[in-house]
N, C-alpha and C positions, 0 to 999 in steps of 0.2 A: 344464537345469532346476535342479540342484542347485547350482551358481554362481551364481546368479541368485535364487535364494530361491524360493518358493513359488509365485512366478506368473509364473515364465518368463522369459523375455530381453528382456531390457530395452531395449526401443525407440521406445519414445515419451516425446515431450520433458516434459521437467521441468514440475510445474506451477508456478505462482507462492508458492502456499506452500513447495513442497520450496526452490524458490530463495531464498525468505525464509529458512527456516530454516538453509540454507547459508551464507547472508551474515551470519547472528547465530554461527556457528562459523567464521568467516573466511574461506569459502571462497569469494574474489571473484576476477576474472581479472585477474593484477596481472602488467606487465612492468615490471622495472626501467631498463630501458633509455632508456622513454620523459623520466623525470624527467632522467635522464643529457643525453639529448642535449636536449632542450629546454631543460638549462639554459645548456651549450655554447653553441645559438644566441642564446642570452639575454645570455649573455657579450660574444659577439661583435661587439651590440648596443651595450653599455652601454661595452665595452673603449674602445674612440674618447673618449666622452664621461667616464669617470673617466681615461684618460690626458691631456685636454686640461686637465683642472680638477687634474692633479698636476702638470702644465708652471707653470700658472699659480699654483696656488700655492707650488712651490717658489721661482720667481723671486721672490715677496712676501716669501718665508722668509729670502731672502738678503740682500733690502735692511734688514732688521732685523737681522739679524746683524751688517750695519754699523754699525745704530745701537748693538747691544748692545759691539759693539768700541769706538766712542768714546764710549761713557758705559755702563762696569761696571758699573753698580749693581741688587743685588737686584731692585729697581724693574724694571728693563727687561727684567732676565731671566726675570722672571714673566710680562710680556708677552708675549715671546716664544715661553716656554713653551704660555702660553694660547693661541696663533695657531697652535702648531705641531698641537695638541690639536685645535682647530678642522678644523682644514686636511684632518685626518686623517679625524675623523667624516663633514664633507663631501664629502670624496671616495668613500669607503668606505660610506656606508650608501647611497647609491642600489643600489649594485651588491648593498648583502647583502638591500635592501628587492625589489628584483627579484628574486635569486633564491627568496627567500621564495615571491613572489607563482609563480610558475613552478612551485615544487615543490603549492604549493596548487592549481596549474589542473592539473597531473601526476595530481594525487591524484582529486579533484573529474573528471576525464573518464573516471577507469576504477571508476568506482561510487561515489566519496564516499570520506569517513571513515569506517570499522566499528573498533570495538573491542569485539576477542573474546576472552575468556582461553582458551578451548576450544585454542586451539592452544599456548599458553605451558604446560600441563600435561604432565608427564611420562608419554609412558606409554610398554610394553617396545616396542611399535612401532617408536619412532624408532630404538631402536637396533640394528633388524634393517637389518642391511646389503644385504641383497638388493635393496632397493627403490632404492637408490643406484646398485649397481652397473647396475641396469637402465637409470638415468636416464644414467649415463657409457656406456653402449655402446648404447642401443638407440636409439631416434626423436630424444628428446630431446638424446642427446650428438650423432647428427650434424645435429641444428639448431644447438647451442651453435657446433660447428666451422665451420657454414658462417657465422655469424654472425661469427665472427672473421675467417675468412678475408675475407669482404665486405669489414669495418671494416680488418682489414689493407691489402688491395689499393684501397680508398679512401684511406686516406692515403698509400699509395705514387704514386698518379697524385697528389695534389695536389702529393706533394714535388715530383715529377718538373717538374710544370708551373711550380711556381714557383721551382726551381733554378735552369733559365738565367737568369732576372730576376735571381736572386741574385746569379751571377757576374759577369754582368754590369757588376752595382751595385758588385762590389767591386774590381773590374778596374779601374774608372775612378772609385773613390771620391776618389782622391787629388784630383781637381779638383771636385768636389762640395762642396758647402757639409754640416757635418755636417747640419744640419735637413733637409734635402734626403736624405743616406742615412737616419737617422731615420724618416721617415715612408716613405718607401719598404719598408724593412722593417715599419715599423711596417701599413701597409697588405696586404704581402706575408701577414704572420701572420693577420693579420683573415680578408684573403680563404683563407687556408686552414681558418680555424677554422668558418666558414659552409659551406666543400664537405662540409669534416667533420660539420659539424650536421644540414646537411640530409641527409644520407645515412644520417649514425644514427636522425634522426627517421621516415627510409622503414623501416629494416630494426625502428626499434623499437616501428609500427604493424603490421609481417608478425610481430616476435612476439608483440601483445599477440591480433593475431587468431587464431594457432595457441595459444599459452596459453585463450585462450576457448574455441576449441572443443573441446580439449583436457577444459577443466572442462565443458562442457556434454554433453561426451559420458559425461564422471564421472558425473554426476548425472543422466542418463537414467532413465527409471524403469519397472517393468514395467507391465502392465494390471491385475494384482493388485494392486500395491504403489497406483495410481488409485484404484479403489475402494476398498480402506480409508483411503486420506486424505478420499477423501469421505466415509465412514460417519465418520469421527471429526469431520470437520469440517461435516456436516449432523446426525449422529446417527443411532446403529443403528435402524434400520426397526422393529425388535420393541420395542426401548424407545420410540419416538416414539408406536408403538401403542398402547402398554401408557400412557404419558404421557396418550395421548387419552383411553384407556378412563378414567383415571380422574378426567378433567378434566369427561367428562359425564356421569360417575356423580355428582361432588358438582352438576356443574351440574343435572343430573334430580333432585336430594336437596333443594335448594334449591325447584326448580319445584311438588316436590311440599306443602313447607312453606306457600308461595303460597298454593295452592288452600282450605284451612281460610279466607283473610282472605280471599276473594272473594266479590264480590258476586254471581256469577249462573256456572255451568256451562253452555255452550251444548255440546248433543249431536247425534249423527249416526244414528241415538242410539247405536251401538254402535261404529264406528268411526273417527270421529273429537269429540274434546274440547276446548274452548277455555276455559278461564274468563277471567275478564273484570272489573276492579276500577278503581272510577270515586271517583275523591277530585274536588271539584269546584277546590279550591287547586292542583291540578296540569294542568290541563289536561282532553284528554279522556279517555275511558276506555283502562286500557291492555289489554295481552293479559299475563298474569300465568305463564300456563301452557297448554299446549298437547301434543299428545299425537295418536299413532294407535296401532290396533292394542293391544296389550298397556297400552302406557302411559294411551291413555284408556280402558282399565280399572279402571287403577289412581289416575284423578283422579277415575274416577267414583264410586268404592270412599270416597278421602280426602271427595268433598264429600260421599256420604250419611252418614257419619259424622260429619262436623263439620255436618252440617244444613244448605248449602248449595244453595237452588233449582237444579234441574236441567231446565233449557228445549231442549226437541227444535224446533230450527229448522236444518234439512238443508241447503238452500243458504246460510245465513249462518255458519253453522259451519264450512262447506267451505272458504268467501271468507274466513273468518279464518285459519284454520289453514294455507291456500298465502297469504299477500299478509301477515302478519304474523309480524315474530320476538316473544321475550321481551322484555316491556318496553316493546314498541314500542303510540304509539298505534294507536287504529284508523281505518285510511281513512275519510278525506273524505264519498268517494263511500259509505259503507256507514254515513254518523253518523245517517240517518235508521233503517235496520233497527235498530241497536245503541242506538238511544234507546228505540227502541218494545220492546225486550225488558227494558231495567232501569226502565221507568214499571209494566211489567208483574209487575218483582218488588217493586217497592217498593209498587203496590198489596195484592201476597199479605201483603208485614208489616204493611202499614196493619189488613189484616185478621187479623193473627196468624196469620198461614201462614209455620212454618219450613221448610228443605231442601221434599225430596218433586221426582215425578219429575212436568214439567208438558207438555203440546201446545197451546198456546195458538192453532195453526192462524195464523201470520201468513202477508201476502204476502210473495212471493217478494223479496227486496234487488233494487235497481235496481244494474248490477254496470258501468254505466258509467263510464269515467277509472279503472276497474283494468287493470292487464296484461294482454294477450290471453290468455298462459298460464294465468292466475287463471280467467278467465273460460271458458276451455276446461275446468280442472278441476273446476270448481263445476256447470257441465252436464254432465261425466262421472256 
């Protein structure tokens, strides 16, 4: 428990952020092997085709140096200068544009490009020896050893196999044309340089996949160390709370300012509240505020005070209050009820009747095209 921090032992896998924040400090699974031999087999590739383009151009090189032998002059030794310059880039940048591109596909299959400076920093760590000494005698050193030995006893079978060929070639070179032992060896090396390749490309896939696990087993994480990545990366529960509480206290703070500019209070009459505010440039009437329990107390409280008509219609108040938010107009199906209550306040001003609490006894809303649950609550 105590190695492991405060929530235990760590054995569940990494989540995507601990990974991300890992690869923003360097810590990606890298063997150097693979760049190594993939660029060998790249080599070994490209070796034929820059040796044949240096055959060929030295022979162009020499016919010019005959020229430059029967006619000395600066002239021609600039030419030939400039040919030999040529000759040079020609041959040599396919092979240096290859390995370029090799070390880029190297890089690019074992996560990309990261630049970290998290590791370029000093700290006393590095220079605790211990951790070294682990890596020379413990897992790691006898993977480095079997890794050599591998690479060792691979190139030992390819000499082997292609020595007799060698001796051979040299046994009876005297009657061979040189081009002839030339390419022979010249092929001889090729095919050893491709047994070579491919075999460090096996052993330098076994270590990027022991490197990997290696790191992923690094970076495990406990079930404690989970959930406070998620509380930081969703937000502490008490604070989201606390956030909410105070997001409907200004939103309730707001509702209640509403209620003074409303045209008509509908009541239940006691526990539930809706007012109700009909501009005729916007559409139709909206729901401004709304309220149970305590709260339509408290808008029944602001609309006698600000003088705002207060009409008791129980099942339309109901219908508003489940089938309507803030702001929102009101249904369709309910613009018949919700007409015949604001003709009913706007006759009280015609006759100079402000606020006051009203029964005007209408029929019940026709509560059809609302939500079945609307329509269940409103006959509760």
């Amino acid at each position: 428990m105590a190695k492991d921090g405060p929530g235990g032992e760590k054995t569940e896998k990494p989540t995507p952020q601990r990974l991300k924040k890992a690869r923003k400090e360097g810590q990606i699974p890298r063997t150097q092997e693979l760049g190594t031999w993939l660029g060998m087999a790249a080599a070994s590739l490209l070796l034929p085709m820059l040796v044949e383009n240096a055959f060929e151009s030295v022979q162009e090189l020499f016919g010019h140096v005959r020229d430059v032998a029967d006619d000395p002059r600066p002239e021609t030794m600039s030419i030939l200068l400039g040919k030999a310059l040529t000759a040079f880039m020609t041959t040599l940048l396919p092979m240096a544009l290859g390995m370029m591109v090799v070390g880029a596909v190297a890089s690019a299959s074992q996560g990309g490009v990261a630049f970290a400076s998290k590791p370029l920093k000093p700290t006393l760590k590095k220079f605790n020896p211990v951790p070294g000494l682990k890596r020379m005698f413990g897992t790691q050193g006898l993977w480095e050893a079997s890794k050599a030995l591998i690479k060792t006893s691979a190139l030992g079978v390819v000499v082997i196999l292609t020595s007799d060929r060698a001796q051979e070639l040299v046994s009876s070179s005297g009657s061979l044309p040189l081009s002839a032992v030339t390419a022979t060896f010249a092929d001889s090396a090729i095919l050893m340089f491709r047994v070579v390749a491919v075999t460090g490309l096996v052993i330098a896939i076994a270590d990027y996949l022991v490197v990997r696990q290696k790191m992923m087993k690094q970076l495990k994480m406990s079930k404690y160390e989970i959930t406070q990545e998620h509380k930081q990366a969703e937000g502490d529960p008490h604070m989201k709370a606390q956030r909410r509480a105070v997001q409907m206290s200004m939103s309730r703070n707001r509702m209640m300012s509403e209620v003074a500019d409303a045209d008509v209070l509908l009541v239940n009459p006691t526990h539930v509240a809706v007012a109700l505010k009909y501009d005729p440039s916007k559409g139709a009437p909206r729901v401004v505020a709304k309220g149970a329990g305590a709260v339509a107390a408290k808008l029944r409280a602001i609309a006698e005070e600000a003088r705002v008509p207060m009409v008791q219609d129980v099942p339309l108040a109901r219908a508003l209050h489940a089938s309507c938010e803030l702001g929102q107009e009101v249904p369709a199906a309910l613009f018949t009820a919700v007409a015949r209550v604001l003709a009913f306040v706007m006759h009280l001003g015609a006759r100079g009747v402000r606020g006051g609490f009203h029964r005007p006894g209408f029929e019940p809303p026709e509560l059809e095209g609302l939500p079945a649950k609307v329509r269940r609550r409103v006959a509760a």
